[in-house]
C-alpha positions in Angstrom: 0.0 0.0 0.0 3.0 2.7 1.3 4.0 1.7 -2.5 0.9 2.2 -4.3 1.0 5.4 -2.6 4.3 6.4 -3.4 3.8 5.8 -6.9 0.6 7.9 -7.4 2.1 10.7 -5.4 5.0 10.4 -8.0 2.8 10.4 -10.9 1.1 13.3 -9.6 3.8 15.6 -9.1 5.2 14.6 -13.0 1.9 15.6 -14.3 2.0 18.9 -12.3 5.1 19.3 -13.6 4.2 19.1 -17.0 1.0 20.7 -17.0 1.5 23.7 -14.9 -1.6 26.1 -15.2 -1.3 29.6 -16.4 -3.3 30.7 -13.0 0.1 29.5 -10.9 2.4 32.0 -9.2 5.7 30.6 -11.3 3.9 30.3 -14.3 6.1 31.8 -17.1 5.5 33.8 -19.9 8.0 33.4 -22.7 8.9 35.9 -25.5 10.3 35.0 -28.6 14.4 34.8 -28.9 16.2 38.2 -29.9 18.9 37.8 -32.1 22.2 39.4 -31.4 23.0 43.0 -31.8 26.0 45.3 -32.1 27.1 48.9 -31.8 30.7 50.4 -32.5 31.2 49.6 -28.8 29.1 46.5 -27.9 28.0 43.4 -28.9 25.0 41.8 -27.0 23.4 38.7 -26.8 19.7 38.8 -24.6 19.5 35.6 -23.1 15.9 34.3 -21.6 13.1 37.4 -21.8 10.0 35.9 -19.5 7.7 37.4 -17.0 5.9 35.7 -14.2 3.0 37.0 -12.7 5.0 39.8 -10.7 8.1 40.4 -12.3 9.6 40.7 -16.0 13.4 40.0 -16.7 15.7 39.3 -19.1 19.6 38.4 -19.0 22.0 39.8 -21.2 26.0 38.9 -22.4 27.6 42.4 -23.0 31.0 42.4 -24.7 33.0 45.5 -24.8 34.6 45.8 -28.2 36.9 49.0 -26.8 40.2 50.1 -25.1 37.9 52.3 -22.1 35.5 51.1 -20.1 32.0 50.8 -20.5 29.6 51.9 -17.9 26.1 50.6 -17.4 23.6 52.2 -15.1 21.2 49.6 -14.9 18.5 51.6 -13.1 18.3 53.7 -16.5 17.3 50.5 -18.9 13.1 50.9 -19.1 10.5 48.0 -19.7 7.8 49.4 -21.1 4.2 48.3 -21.9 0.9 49.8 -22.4 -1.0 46.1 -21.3 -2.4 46.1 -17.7 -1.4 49.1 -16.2 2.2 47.9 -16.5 3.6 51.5 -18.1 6.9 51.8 -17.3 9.5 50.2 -14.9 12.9 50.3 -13.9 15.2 47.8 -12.5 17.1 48.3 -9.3 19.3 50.8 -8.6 23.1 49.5 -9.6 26.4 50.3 -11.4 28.3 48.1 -13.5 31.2 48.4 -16.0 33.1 46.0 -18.2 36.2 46.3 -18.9 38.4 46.7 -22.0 38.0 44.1 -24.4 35.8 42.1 -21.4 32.3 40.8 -21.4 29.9 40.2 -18.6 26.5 38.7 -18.0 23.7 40.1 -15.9 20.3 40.2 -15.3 17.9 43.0 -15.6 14.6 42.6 -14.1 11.8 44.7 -12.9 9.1 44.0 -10.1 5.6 44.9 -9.4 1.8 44.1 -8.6 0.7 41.2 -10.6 0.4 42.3 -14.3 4.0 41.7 -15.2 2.8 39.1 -17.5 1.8 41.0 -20.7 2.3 39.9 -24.2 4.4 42.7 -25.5 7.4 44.9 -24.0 9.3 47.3 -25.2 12.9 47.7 -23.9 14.6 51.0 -24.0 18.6 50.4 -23.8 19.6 53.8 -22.0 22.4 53.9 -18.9 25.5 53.2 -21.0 28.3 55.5 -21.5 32.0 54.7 -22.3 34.5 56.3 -20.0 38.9 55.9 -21.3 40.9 53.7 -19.7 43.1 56.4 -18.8 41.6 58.7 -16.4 42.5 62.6 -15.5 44.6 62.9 -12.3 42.4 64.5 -9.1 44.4 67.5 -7.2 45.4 65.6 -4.3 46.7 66.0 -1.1 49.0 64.1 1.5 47.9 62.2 4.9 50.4 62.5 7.0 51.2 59.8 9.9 50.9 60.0 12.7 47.4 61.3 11.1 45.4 64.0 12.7 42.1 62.8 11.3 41.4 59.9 9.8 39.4 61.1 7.0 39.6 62.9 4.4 38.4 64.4 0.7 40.2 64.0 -2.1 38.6 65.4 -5.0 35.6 62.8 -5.7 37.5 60.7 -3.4 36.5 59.7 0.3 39.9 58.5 1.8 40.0 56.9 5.4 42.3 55.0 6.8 41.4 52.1 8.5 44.5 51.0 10.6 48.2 51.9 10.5 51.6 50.9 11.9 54.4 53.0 11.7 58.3 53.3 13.0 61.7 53.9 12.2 61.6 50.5 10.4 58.6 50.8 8.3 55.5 51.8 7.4 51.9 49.8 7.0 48.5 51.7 6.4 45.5 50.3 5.2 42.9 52.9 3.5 39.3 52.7 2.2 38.5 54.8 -0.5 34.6 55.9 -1.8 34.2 57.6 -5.2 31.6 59.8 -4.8 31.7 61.3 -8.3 29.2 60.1 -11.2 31.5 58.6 -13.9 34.3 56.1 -12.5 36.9 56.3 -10.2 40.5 55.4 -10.7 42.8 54.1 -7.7 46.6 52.7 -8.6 48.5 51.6 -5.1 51.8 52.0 -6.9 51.4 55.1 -7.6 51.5 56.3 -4.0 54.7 57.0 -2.1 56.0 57.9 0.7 57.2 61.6 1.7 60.2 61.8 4.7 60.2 65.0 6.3 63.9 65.6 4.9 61.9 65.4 1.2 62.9 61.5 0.2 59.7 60.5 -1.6 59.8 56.2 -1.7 57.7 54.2 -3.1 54.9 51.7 -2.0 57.1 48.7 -2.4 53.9 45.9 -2.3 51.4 47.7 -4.4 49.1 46.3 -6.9 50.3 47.6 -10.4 46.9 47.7 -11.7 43.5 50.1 -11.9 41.5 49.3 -9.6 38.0 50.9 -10.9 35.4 52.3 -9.1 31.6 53.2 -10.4 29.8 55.7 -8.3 29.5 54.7 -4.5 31.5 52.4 -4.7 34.5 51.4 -2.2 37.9 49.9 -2.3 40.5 49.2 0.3 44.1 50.1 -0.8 47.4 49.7 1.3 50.7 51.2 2.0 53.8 49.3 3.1 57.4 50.5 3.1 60.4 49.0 5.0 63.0 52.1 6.0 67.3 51.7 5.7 68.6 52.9 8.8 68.7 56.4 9.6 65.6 57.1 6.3 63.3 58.2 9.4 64.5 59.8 12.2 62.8 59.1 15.3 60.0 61.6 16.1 60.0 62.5 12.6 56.2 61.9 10.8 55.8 60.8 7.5 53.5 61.4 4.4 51.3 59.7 2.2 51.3 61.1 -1.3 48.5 60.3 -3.5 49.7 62.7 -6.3 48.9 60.8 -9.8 47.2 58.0 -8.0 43.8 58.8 -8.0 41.9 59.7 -11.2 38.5 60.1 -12.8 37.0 59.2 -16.1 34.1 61.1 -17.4 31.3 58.8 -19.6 30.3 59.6 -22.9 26.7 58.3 -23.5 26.1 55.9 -25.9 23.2 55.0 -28.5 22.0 51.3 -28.1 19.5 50.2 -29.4 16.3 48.9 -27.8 14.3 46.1 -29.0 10.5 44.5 -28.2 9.9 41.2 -26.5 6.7 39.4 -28.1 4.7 36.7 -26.6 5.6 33.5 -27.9 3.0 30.7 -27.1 5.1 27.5 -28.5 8.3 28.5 -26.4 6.0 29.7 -23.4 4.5 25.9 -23.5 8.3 24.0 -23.5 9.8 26.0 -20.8 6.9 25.1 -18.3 7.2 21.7 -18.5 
C-alpha cells in the first residue's frame, strides 16, 4: 500500500510538472528569442526574456569591443508596456562596468503588482556611456602619519584609513576609498609614495600595479607598506602619504544602443513550463 501510494504521489507531481496552469504564481511567460546585436562599442546577446506573474526580466551577455570602459547604469534601462497598467519600470538601482575588451553577464529585471505578464514589452537600452581607460589625475593631497584625522576628501575621493603601523623600520597603512563622483573612479597603489620629512619620496614597495576601478558609490580598500634603511626616518619624525597621480577620474560619454520588443511567444512559453 505505502508503495501504491508512493507511486501515485509520484505520478502526480510529473503531471504537475508538465501541465503547470497559467493561473500559478511561477507560471512563465516566454517571448520570442532576440537575435544578437552590435554597436561600434558592444556586442549583446539577450538571453531568456520571461515574465511571471510579478516580475519581467531578461539576462544579457555584454562584450566590450573597446580600449575604455563601458559603464552601465542599470537603473536607467526601461521596460515598457501599455497592457495592464504595467507602463513603465525600472530595475534596481546599480552600477556596473566592463572592462576593455571584457564581457559580462547580468540580469535586468523589474518587479511589481501582478500584471508583469503581458504579451508585448518594449525595452529601451539607456544607462550606458563609455569612459577611457586612462583617467585625468584628481588635485590631491598628503595624509600624514601620525594622522590628525582619519578622513579625508580628495577630489571625488572619500579616503580613510582604516589601521596603521608605523616606526623607524617601516610603514603599514591600510585605507578605504569611496568615489563619490558620477563617472568612474580610478585608484593605482603603486602610484602612492612615501614623503620623509627631509623630502625622500619612496615608493609603496607591495602595491598592486593595476587600476583598480570604481563606479559611483563604490569602495575599495588600498594599502601602503614600506620598509626604512637605517637612519631614512629619524625618530620623532612623521611621514607622508602622497596620493599625487594615484587617484583619477574618467568622465562617460553616453552611448546610442539600441532597444528592441519582447513578443509573446505561445510554442516556447509551452516547452519552458514543463
Amino acid at each position: 500500500m505505502k508503495h501504491l501510494l508512493l507511486s501515485l504521489s509520484l505520478v502526480f507531481g510529473s503531471l504537475v510538472a508538465l501541465a503547470q496552469p497559467e493561473d500559478h504564481p511561477h507560471h512563465e511567460r516566454h517571448y520570442a528569442d532576440v537575435g544578437p546585436f552590435e554597436t561600434d562599442e558592444l556586442k549583446i546577446e539577450i538571453i531568456k526574456p520571461h515574465s511571471q506573474v510579478n516580475f519581467s526580466q531578461f539576462s544579457a551577455k555584454i562584450h566590450n569591443k573597446t580600449n575604455d570602459y563601458i559603464l552601465i547604469k542599470k537603473h536607467e534601462i526601461t521596460f515598457s508596456s501599455d497592457e495592464m497598467g504595467y507602463g513603465d519600470k525600472h530595475p534596481a538601482e546599480s552600477v556596473w562596468f566592463i572592462e576593455p575588451g571584457g564581457d559580462i553577464t547580468r540580469s535586468f529585471k523589474v518587479e511589481g503588482g501582478v500584471g508583469c505578464k503581458v504579451a508585448v514589452i518594449d525595452i529601451k537600452m539607456d544607462g550606458f556611456s563609455r569612459a577611457p581607460a586612462e583617467g585625468n589625475p584628481v588635485e590631491t593631497v598628503e595624509f600624514k602619519l601620525k594622522p590628525e584625522r582619519n578622513s579625508l576628501m580628495i577630489g571625488p575621493f572619500a579616503v580613510t584609513l582604516k589601521k596603521w603601523r608605523f616606526n623607524q623600520k617601516e610603514v603599514s597603512a591600510d585605507f578605504m576609498l569611496r568615489y563619490r563622483g558620477d563617472a568612474v573612479g580610478m585608484a593605482r597603489e603603486s602610484r602612492i609614495k612615501i614623503r620623509t620629512e627631509s623630502g625622500t619620496v619612496l615608493d609603496n614597495t607591495e602595491a598592486k600595479d593595476q587600476d583598480f576601478i570604481m563606479p559611483p558609490m563604490k569602495t575599495r580598500s588600498v594599502n601602503v607598506v614600506r620598509k626604512f634603511e637605517d637612519g631614512q626616518v629619524g625618530k620623532g619624525e612623521s611621514i607622508y602619504i602622497v596620493w599625487e597621480n594615484a587617484l583619477s577620474e574618467a568622465e562617460g560619454t553616453p552611448l546610442n544602443v539600441p532597444g528592441f520588443t519582447l513578443k509573446y511567444d505561445p510554442e516556447k512559453t509551452k516547452r519552458e513550463n514543463k
